[in-house]
N, CA, C and O of each residue as an XYZ file, in Angstrom:
836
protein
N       4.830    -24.086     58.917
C       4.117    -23.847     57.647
C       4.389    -22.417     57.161
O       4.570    -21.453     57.905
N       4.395    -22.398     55.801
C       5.354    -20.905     55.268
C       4.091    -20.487     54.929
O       3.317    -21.004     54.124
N       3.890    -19.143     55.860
C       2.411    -18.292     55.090
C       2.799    -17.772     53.677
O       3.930    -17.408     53.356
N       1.388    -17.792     52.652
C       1.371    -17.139     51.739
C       1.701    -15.717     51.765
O       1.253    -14.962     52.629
N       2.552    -15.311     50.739
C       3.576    -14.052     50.382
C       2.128    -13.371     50.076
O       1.211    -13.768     49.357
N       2.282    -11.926     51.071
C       0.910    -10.752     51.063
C       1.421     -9.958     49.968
O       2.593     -9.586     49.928
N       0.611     -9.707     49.130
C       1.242     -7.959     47.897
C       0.079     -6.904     48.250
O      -1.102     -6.956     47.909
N       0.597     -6.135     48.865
C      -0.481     -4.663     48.796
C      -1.307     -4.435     47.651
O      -0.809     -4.685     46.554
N      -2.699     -3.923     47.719
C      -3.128     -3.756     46.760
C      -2.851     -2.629     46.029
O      -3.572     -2.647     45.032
N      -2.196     -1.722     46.049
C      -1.347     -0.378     45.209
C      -0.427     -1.577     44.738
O      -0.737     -1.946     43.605
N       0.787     -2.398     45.390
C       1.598     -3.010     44.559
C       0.910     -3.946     43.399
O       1.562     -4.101     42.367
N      -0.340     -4.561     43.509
C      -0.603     -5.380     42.913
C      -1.434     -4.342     41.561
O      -1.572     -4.782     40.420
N      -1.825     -3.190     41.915
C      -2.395     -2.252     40.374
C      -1.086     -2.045     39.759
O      -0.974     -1.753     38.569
N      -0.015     -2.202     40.615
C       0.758     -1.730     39.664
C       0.907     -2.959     38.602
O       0.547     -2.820     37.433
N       1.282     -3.776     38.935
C       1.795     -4.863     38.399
C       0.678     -5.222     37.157
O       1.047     -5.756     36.111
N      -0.660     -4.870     37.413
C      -1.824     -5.031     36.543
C      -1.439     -4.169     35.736
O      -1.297     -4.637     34.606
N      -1.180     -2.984     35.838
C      -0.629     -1.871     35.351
C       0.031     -1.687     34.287
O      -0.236     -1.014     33.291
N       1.462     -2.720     34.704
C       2.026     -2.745     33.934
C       2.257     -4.255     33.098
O       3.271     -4.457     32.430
N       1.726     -4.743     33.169
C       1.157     -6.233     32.298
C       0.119     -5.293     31.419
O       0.430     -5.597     30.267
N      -0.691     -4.549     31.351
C      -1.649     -3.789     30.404
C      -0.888     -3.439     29.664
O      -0.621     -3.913     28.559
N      -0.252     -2.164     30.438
C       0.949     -1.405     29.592
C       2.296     -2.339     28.332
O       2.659     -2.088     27.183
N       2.497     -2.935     28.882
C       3.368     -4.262     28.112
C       2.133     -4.774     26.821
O       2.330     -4.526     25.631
N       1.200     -5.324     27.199
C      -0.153     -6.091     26.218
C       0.096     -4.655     25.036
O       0.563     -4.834     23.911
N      -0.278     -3.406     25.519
C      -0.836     -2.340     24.635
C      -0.108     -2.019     23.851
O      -0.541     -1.674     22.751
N       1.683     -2.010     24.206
C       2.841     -1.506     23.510
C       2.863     -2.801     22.475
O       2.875     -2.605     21.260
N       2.866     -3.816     22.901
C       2.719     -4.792     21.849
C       1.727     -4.892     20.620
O       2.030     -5.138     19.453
N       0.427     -4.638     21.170
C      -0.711     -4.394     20.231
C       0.040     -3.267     19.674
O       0.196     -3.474     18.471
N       0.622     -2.055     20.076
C       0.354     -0.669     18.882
C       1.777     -1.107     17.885
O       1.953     -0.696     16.738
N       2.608     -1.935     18.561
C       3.640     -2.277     17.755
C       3.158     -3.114     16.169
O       3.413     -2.818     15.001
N       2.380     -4.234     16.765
C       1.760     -5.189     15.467
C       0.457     -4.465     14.717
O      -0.123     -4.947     13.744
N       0.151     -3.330     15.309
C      -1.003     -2.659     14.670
C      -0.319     -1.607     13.684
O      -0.840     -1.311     12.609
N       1.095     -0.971     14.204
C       1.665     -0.279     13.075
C       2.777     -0.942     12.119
O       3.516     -0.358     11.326
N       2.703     -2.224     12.386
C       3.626     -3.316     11.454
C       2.571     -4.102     10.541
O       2.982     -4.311      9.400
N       1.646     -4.444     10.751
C       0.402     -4.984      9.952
C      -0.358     -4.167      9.280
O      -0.343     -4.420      8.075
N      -1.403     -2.771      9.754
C      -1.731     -1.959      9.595
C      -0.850     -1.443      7.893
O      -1.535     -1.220      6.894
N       0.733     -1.331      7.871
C       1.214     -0.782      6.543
C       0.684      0.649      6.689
O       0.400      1.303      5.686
N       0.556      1.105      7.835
C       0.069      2.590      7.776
C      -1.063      2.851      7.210
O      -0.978      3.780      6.405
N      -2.303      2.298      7.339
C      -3.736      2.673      6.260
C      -2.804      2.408      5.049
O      -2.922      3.446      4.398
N      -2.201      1.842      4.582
C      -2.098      1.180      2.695
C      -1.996      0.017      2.606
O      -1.536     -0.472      1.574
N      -2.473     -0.915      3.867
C      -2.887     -2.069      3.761
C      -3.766     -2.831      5.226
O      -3.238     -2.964      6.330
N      -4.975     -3.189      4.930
C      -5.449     -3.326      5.719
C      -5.055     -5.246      6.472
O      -5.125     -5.721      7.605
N      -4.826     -5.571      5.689
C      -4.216     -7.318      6.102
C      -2.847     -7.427      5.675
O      -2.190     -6.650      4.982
N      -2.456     -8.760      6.319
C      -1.021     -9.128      5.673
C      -1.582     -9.979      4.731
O      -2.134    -11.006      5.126
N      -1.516     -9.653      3.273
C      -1.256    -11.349      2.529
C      -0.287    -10.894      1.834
O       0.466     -9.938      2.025
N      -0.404    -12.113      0.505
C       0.508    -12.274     -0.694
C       0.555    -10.608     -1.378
O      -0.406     -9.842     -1.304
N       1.695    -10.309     -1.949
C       1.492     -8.902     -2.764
C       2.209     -9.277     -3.547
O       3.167     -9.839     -3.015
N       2.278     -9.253     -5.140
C       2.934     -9.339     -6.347
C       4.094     -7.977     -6.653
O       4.153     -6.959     -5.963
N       4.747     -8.209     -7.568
C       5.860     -7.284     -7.755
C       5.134     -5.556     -7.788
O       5.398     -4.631     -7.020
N       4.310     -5.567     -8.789
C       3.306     -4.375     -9.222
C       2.661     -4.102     -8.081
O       2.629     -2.917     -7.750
N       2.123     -4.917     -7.373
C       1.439     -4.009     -6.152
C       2.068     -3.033     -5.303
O       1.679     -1.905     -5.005
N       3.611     -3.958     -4.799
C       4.492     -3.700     -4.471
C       5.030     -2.557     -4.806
O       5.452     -1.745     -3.982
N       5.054     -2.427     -5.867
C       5.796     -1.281     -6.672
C       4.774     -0.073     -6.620
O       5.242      1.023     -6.928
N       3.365     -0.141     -6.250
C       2.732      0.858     -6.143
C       2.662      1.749     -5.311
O       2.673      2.972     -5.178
N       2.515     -0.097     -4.264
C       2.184      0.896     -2.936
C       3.315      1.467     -1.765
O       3.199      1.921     -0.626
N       4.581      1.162     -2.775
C       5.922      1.519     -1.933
C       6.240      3.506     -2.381
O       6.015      4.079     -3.448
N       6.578      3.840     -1.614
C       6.900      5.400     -1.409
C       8.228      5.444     -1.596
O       8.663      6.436     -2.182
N       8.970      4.629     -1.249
C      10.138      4.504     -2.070
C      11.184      2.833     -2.280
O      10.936      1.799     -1.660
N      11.995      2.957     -3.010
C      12.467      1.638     -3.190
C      14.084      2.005     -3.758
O      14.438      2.532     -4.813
N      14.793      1.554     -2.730
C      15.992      1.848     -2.694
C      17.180      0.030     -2.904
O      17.013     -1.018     -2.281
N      18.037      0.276     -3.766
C      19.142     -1.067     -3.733
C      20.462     -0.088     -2.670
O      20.973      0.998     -2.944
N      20.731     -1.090     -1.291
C      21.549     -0.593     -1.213
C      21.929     -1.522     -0.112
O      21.345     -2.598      0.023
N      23.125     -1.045      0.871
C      23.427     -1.914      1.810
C      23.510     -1.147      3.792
O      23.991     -0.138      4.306
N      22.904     -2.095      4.175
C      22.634     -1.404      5.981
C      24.008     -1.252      6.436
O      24.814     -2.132      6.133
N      24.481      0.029      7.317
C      25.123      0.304      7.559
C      25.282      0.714      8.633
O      26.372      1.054      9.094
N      23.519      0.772      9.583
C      23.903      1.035     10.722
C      22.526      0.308     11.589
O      21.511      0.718     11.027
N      22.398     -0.016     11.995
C      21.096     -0.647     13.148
C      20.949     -0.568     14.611
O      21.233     -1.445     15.427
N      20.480      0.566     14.824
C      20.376      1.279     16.436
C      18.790      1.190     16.713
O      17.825      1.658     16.109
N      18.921      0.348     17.944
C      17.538      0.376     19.005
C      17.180      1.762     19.392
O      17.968      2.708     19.403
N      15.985      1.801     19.693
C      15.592      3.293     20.242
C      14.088      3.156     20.875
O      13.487      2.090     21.005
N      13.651      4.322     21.204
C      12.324      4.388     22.118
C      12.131      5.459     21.057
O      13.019      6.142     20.548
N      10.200      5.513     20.686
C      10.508      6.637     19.743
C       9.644      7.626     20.355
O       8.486      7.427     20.721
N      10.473      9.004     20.460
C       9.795     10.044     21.133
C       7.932     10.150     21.605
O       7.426     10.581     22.641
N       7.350      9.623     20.491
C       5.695     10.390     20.947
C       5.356      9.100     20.992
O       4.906      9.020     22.135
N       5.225      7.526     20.298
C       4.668      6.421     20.466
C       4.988      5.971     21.791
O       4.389      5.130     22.462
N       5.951      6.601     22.066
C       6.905      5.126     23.092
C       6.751      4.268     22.632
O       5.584      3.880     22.676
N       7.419      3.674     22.137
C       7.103      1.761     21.352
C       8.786      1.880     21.120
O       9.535      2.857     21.134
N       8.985      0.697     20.941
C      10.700      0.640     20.673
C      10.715      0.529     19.080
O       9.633      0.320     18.531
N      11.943      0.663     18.249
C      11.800      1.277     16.874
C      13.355      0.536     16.747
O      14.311      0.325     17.492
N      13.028      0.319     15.511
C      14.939      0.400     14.876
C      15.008      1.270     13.896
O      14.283      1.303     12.902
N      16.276      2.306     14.290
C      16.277      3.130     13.624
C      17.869      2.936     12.284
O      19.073      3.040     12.517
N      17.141      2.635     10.962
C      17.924      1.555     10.315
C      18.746      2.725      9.022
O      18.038      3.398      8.274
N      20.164      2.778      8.966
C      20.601      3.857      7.650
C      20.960      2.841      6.948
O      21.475      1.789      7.326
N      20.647      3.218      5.816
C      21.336      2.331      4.240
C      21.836      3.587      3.782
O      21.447      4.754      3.839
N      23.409      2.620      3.028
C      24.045      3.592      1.971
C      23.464      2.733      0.860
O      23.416      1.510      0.733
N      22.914      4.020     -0.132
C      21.863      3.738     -1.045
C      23.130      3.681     -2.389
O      23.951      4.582     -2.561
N      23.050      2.544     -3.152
C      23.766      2.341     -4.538
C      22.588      3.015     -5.268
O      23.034      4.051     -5.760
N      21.077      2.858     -5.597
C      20.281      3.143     -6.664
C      19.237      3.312     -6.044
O      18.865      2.580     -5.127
N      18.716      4.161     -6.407
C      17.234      4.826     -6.214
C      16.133      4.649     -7.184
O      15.917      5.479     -8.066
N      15.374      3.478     -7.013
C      14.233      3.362     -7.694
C      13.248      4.124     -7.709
O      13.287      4.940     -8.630
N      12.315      4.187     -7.006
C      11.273      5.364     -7.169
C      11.411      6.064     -5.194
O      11.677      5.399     -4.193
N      11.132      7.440     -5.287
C      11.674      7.791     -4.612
C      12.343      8.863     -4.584
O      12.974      9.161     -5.598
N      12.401      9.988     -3.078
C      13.877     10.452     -3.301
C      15.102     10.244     -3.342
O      15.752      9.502     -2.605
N      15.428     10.820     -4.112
C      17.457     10.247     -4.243
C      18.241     10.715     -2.553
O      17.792     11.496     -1.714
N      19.489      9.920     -2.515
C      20.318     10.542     -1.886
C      21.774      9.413     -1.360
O      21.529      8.216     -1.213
N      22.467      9.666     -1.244
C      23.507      8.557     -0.648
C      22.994      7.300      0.210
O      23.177      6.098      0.019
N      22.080      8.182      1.524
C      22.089      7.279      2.201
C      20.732      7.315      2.626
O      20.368      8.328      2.029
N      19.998      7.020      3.079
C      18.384      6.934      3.686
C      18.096      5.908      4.952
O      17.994      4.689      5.098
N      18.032      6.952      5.691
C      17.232      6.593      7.358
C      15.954      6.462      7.417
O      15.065      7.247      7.087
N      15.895      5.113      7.990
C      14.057      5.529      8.344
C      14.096      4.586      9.648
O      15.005      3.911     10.131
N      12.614      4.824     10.073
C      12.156      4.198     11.627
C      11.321      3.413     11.397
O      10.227      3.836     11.022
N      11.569      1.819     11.557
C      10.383      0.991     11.809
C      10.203      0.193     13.485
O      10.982     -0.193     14.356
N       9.032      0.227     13.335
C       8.868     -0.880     14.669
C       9.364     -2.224     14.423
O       9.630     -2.884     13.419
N       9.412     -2.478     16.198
C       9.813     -4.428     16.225
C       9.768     -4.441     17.654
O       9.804     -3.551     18.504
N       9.678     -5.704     17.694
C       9.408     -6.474     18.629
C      10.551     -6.722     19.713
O      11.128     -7.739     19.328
N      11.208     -6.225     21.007
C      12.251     -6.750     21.882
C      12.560     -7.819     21.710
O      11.969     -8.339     20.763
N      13.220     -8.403     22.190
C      13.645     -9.636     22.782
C      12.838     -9.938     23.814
O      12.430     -9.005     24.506
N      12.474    -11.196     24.101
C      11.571    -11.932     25.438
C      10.354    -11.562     25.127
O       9.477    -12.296     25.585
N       9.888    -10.357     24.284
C       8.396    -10.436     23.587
C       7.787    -11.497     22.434
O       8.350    -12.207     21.600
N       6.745    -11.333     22.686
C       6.242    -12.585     20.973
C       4.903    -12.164     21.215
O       4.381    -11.707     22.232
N       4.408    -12.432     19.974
C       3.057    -12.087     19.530
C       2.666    -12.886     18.092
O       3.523    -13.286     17.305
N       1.058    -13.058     17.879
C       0.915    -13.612     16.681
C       1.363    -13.457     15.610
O       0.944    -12.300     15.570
N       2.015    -13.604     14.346
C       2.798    -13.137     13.195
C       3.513    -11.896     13.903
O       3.272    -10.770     13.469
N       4.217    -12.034     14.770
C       5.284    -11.458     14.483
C       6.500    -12.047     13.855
O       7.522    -11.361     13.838
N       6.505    -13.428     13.257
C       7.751    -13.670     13.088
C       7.803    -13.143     11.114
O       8.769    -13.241     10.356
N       6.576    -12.679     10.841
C       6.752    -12.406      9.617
C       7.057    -10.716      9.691
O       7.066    -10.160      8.592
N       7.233    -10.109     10.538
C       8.296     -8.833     10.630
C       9.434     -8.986     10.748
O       9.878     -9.574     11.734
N      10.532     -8.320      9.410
C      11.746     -8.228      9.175
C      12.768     -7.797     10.020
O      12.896     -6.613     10.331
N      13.476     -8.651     10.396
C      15.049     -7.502     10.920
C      15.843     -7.471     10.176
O      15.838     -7.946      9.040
N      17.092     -6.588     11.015
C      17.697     -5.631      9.810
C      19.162     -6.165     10.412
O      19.247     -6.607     11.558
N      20.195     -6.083      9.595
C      21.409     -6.114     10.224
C      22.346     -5.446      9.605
O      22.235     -5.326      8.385
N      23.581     -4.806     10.343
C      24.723     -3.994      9.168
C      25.385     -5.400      8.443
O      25.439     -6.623      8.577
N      25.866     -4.227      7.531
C      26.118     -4.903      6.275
C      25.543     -5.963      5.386
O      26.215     -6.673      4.637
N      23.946     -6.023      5.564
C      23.487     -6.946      4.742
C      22.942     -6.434      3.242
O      22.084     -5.562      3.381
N      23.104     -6.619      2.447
C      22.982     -6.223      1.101
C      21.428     -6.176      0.701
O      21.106     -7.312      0.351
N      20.419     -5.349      0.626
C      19.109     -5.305      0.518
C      18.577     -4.587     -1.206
O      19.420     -4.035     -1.913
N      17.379     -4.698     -1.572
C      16.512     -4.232     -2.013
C      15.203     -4.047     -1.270
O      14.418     -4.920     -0.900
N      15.132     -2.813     -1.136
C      13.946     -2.129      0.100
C      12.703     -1.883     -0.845
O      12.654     -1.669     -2.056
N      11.795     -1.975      0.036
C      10.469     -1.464     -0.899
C       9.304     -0.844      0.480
O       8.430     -1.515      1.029
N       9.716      0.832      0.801
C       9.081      0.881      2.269
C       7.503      1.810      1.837
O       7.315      2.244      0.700
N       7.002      1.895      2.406
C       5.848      2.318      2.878
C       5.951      4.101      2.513
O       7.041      4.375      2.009
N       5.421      4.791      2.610
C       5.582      6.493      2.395
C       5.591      6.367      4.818
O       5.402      5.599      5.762
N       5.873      7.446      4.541
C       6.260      7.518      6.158
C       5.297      8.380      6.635
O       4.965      9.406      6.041
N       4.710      7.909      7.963
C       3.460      8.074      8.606
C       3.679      9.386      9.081
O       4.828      9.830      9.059
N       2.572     10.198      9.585
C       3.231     11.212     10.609
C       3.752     11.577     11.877
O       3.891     12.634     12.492
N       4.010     10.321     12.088
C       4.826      9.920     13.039
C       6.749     10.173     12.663
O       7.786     10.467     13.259
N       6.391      9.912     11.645
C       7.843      9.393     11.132
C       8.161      8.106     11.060
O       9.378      7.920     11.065
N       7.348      6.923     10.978
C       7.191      5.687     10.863
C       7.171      5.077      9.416
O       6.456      5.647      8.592
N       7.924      3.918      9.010
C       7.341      3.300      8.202
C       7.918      1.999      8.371
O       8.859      1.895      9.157
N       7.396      0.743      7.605
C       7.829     -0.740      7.382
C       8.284     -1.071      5.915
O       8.453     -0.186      5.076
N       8.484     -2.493      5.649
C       8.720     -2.510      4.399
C       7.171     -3.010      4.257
O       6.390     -3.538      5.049
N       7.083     -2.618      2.931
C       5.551     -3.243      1.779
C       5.611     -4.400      2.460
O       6.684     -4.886      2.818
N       3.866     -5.215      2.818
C       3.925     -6.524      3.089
C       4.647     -7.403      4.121
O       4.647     -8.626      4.261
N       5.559     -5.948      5.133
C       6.280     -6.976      6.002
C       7.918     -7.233      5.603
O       8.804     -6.378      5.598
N       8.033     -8.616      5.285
C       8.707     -9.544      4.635
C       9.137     -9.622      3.052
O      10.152     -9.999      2.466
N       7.671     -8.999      2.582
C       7.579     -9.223      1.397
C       8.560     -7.926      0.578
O       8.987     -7.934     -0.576
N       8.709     -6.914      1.593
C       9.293     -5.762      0.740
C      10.309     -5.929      0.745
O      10.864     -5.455     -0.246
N      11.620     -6.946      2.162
C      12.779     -6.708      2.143
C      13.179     -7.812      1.253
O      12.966     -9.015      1.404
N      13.776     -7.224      0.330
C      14.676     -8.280     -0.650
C      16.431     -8.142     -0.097
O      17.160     -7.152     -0.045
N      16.748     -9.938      0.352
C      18.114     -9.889      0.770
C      19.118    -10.400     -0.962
O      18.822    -11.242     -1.809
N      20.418     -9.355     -0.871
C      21.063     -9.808     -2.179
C      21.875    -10.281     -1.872
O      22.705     -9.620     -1.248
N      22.162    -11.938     -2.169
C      23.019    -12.709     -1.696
C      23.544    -13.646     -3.179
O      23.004    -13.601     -4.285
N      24.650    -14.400     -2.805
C      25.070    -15.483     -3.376
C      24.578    -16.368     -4.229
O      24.677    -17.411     -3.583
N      24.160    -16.617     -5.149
C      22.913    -18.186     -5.689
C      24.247    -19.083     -5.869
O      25.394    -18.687     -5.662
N      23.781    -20.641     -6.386
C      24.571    -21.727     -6.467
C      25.793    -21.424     -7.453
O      26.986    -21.621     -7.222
N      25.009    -20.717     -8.996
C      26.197    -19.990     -9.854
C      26.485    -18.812     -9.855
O      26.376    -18.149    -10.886
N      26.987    -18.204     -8.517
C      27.616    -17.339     -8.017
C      26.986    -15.698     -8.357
O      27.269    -14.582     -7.922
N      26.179    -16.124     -9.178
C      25.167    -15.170     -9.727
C      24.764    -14.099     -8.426
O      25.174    -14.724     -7.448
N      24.411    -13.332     -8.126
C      23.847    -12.620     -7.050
C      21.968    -12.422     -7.298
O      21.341    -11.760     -8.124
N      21.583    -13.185     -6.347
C      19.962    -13.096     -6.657
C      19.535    -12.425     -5.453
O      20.321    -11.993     -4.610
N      18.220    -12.341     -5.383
C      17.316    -11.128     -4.337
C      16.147    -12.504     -3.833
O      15.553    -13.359     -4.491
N      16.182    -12.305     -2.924
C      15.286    -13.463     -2.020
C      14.406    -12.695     -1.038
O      15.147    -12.189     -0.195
N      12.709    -12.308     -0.729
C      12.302    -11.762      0.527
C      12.442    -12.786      1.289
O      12.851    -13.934      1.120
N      11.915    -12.011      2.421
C      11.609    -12.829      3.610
C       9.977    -13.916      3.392
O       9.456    -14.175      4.477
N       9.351    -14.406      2.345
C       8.528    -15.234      2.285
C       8.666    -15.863      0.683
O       7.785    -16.221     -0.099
N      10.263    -15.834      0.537
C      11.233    -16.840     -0.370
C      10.331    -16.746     -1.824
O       9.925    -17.632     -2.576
N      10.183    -14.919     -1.876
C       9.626    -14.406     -3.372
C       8.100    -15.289     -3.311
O       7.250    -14.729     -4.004
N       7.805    -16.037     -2.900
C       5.958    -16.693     -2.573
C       4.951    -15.642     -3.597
O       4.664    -14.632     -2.955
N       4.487    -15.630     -4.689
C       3.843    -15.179     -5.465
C       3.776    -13.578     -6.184
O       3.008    -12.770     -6.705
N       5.033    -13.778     -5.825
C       5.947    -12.703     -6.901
C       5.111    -12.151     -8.215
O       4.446    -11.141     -8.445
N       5.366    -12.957     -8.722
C       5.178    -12.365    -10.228
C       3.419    -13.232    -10.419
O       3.093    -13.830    -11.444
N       2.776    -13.126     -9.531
C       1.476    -14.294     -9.919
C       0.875    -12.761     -9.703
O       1.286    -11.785     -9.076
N      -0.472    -13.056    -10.648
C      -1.881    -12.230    -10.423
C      -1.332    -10.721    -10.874
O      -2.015     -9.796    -10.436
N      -0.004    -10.301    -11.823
C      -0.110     -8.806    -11.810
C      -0.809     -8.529    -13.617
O      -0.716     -9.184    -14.656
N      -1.270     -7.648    -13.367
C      -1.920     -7.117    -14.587
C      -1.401     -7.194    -16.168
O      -0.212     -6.963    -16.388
N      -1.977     -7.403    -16.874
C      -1.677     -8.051    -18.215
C      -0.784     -6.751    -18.957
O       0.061     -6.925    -19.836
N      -1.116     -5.644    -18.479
C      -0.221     -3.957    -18.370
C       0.899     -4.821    -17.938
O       1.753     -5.272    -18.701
N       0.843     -5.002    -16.782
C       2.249     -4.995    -15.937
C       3.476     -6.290    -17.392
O       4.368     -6.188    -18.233
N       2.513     -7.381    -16.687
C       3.105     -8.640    -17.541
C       4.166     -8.021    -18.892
O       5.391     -8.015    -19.015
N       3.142     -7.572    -19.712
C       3.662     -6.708    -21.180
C       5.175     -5.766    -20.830
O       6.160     -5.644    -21.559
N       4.972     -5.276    -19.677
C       6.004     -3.883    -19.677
C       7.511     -4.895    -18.921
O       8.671     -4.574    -19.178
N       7.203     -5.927    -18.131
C       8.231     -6.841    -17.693
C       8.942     -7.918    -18.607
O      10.040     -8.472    -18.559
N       7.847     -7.982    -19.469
C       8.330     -8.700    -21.215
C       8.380    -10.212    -20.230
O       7.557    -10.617    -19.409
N       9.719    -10.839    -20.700
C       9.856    -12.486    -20.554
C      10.800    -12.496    -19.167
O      11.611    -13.421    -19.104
N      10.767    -11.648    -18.170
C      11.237    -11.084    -17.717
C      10.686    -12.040    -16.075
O      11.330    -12.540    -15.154
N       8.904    -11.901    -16.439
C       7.673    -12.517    -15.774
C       7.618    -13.823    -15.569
O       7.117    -14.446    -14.633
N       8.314    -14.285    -16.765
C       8.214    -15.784    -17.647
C       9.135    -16.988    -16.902
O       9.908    -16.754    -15.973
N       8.945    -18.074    -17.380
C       9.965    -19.008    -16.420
C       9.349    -18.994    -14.941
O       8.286    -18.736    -14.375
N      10.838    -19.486    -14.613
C      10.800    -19.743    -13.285
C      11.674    -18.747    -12.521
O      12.462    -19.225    -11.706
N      11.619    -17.038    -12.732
C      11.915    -15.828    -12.555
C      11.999    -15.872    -10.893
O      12.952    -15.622    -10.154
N      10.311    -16.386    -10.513
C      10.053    -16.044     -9.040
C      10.929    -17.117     -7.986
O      10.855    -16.935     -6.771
N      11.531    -17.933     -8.396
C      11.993    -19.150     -7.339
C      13.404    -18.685     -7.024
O      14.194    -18.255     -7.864
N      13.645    -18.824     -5.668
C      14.480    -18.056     -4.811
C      15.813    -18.362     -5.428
O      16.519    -17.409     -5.100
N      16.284    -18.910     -5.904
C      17.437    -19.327     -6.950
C      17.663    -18.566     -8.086
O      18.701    -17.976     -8.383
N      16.773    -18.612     -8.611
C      16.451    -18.268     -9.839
C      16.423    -16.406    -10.276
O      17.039    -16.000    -11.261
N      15.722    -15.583     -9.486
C      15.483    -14.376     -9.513
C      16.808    -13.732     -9.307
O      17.553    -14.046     -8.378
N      17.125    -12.690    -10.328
C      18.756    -12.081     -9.879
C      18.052    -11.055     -9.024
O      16.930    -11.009     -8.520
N      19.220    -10.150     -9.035
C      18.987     -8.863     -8.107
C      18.838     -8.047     -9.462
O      18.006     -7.142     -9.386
N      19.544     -8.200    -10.813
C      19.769     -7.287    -11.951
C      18.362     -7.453    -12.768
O      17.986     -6.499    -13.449
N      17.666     -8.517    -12.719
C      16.206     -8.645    -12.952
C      15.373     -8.256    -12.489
O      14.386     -7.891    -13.127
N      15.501     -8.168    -10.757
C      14.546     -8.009     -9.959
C      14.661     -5.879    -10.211
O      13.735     -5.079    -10.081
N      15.734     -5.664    -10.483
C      15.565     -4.363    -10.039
C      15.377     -3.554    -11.416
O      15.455     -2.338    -11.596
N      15.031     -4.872    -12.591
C      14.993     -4.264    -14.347
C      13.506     -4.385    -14.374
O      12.947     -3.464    -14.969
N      12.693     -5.358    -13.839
C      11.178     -5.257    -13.789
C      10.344     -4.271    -12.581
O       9.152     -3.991    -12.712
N      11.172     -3.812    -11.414
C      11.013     -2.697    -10.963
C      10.613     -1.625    -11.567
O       9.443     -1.275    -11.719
N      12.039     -0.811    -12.100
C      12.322      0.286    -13.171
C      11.143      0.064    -14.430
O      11.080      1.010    -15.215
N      10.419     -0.834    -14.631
C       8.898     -1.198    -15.573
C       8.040     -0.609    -14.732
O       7.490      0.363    -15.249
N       7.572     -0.936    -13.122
C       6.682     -0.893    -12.905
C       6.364      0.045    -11.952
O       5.245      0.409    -11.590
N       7.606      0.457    -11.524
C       7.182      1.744    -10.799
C       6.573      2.999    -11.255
O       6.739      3.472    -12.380
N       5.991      3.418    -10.493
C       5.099      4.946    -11.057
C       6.065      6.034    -10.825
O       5.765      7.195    -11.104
């Protein structure tokens, strides 16, 4: 008969230890990916105008580089993501713009994490990020909702799609906003087909502050 395998009790705090440690890095990861840095206290729906408010900057451009990292004072793992910037919506200007967001490893999972964005080189974006924490942290607006991918449509057109397939885009923004986006709002603007990238980034340039 095979006796039961003994673990010291120092080996076994550790192991508690580090199952905590793992739980906590995960919590501070989805607490600074949900959170939006104190400029949003939940994930929901956010319209173009909100979007446009509560973003610190909003850049059209394309990823060019996507490096894993540990970030100095959180410890939490980070992607540290450069775009060469074509246009600068609101924001500082510059060629190219680095920033640090959290994510999730591989072999981790957690509740809505699958509505946090990844990033890859060379994918063609419209960004809409957060002002950056003092950490040096930020996400996109809403998650999902800030990264707009610029891809292909059926008539070769190039349209802007987020990650929650534009989902109430242009619904609920202010009768201000509506007016300054003209017919722009109108139609069927918000359906993932439908929305260009040259629209999406002409009712921007309306509503940014």
């Amino acid at each position: 008969m095979t006796r039961p395998r003994r673990i010291s009790l120092g080996r076994l705090m550790v192991i508690r230890l580090d199952h905590l440690l793992r739980r906590s890095r995960i919590f501070l990861i989805l607490l600074i990916l949900c959170s939006g840095f104190l400029h949003a206290t939940t994930l929901r729906s956010l319209n173009l105008e909100e979007m446009s408010s509560q973003a610190g900057r909003i850049v059209v451009g394309r990823c060019v580089s996507v490096e894993q990292a540990t970030h100095p004072t959180l410890g939490i793992p980070i992607l540290r993501v450069t775009v060469k910037v074509d246009r600068t919506l609101k924001g500082r200007g510059g060629k190219t713009l680095t920033f640090q967001t959290a994510f999730l490893p591989e072999g981790l999972s957690a509740p809505g994490a699958e509505a946090t964005p990844g990033f890859h080189e060379g994918e063609k974006v419209v960004l809409f990020l957060y002002p950056e924490s003092r950490s040096g942290m930020t996400s996109p607006v809403g998650l999902g909702q800030g990264k707009f991918l610029r891809v292909s449509g059926k008539d070769g057109k190039e349209i802007a799609v987020n990650g929650f397939g534009n989902r109430g885009l242009l619904h609920g923004m202010s009768p201000r906003a509506v007016e300054r986006v003209g017919s722009l709002a109108k139609g069927e603007a918000h359906r993932p087909d439908r929305l260009t990238s040259d629209d999406l980034i002409r009712m921007v340039q309306e509503l940014a502050p």
